[in-house]
N, C-alpha and C positions, 0 to 999 in steps of 0.2 A: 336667535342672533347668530351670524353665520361668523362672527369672531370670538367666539368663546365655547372650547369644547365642552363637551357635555362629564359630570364626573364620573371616573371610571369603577367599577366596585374592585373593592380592594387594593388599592392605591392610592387611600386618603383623598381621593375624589382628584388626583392629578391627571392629566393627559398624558399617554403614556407616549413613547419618543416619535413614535410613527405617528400621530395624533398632534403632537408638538410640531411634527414639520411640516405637515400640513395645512395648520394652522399658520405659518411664519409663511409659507406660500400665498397661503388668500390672503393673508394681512398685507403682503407685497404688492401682491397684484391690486388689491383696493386702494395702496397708494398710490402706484403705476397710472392707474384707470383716473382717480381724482386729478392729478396734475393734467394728464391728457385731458380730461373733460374740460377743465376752468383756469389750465396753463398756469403759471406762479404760485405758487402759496404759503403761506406759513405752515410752521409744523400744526399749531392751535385751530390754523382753516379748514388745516388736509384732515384732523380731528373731527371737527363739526362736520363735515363733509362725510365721510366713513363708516363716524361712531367707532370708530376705535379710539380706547383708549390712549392719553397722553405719554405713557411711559412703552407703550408698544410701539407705536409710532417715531418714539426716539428710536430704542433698537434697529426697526423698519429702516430708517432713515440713515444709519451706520449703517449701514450692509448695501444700501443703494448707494449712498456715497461712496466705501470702499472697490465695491462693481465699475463707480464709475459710472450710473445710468442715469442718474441726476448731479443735479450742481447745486451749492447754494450760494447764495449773495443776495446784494439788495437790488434785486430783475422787481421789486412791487410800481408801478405806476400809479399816479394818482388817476382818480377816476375823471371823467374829463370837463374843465371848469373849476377844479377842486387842485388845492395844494396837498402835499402829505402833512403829518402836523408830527412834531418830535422829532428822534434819531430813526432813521428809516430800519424798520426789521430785514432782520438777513429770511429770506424768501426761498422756498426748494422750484425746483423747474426741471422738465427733462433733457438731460444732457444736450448741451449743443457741440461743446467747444471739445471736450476729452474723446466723446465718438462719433460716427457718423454711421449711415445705411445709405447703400450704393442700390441704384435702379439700373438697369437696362432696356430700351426699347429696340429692340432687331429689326430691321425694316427691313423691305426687298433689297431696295437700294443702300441706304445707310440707317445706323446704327445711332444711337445717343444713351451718352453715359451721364449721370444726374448722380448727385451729393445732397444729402439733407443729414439734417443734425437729428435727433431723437422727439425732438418739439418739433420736427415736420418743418424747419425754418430752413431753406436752402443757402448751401455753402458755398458752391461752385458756380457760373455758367455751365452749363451742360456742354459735354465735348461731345464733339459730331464726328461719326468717323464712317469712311466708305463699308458696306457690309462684303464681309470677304465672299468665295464661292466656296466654302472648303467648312465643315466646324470645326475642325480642328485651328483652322486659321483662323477663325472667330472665335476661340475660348483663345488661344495666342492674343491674337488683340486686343480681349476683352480685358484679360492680365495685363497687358503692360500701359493700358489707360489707366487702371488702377495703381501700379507701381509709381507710373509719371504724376497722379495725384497724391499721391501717398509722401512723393520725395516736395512737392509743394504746396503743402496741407500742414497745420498744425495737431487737424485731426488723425485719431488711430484711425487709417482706415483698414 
């Protein structure tokens, strides 16, 4: 099982701290990859999904929150034809609204700059802008599209 280190001799069978952090890394990234794969989840989902345990998964899910690389709320949908039944569970998803990732495409002629949230959900229209002849004048450019998004974005960009 690629979430549970192996016991170390002579330390009561713990994982020692280098062993610990790298275990808090694949545990990360298996929830990173979960949400990416099936978008929305509950923490109990992102569990069945993983095979990490329940209470790692909490931890996991403080430190994503904190980061800011996910969000939670109630983002669950019902499935389609179907109502939800109950109070709707608060759901994890990868960040849309606190971050973003910026693209650039360079072209001969012009350029376009593109906004997406971390769930791959676009934020922006893509702004189009003529390509300079200079790169120096094109990394200028390419700064102050992102600053003029930056000042009308709710996102960090």
């Amino acid at each position: 099982n690629a979430h549970s280190a192996k016991p170390v001799a002579g330390n009561g069978g713990k994982p020692n701290r280098a062993q610990a952090s790298l275990l808090r890394q694949v545990n990360t990234r298996e929830v990173l990859v979960a949400l990416q794969r099936h978008g929305p989840l509950s923490r109990a989902e992102i569990a069945r999904h993983t095979g990490i345990s329940g209470p790692t998964i909490t931890r996991t899910v403080v430190d994503l929150l904190a980061g800011q690389l996910v969000e939670e709320g109630p983002f669950q949908q019902a499935p389609a034809g179907q109502a939800l039944m109950g109070r709707p569970g608060k759901v994890l998803r990868l960040a849309r609204a606190a971050v973003s990732v910026q693209g650039v495409v360079i072209g001969v002629s012009q350029c376009e700059l593109t906004t997406a949230g971390l769930d791959g959900s676009w934020q922006h229209e893509p702004r189009t802008f003529a390509t300079p002849r200079r790169y120096s004048e094109l990394v200028r450019k390419i700064v102050d599209q992102l600053q003029r998004l930056r000042e009308t974005s709710a996102t960090e960009v």
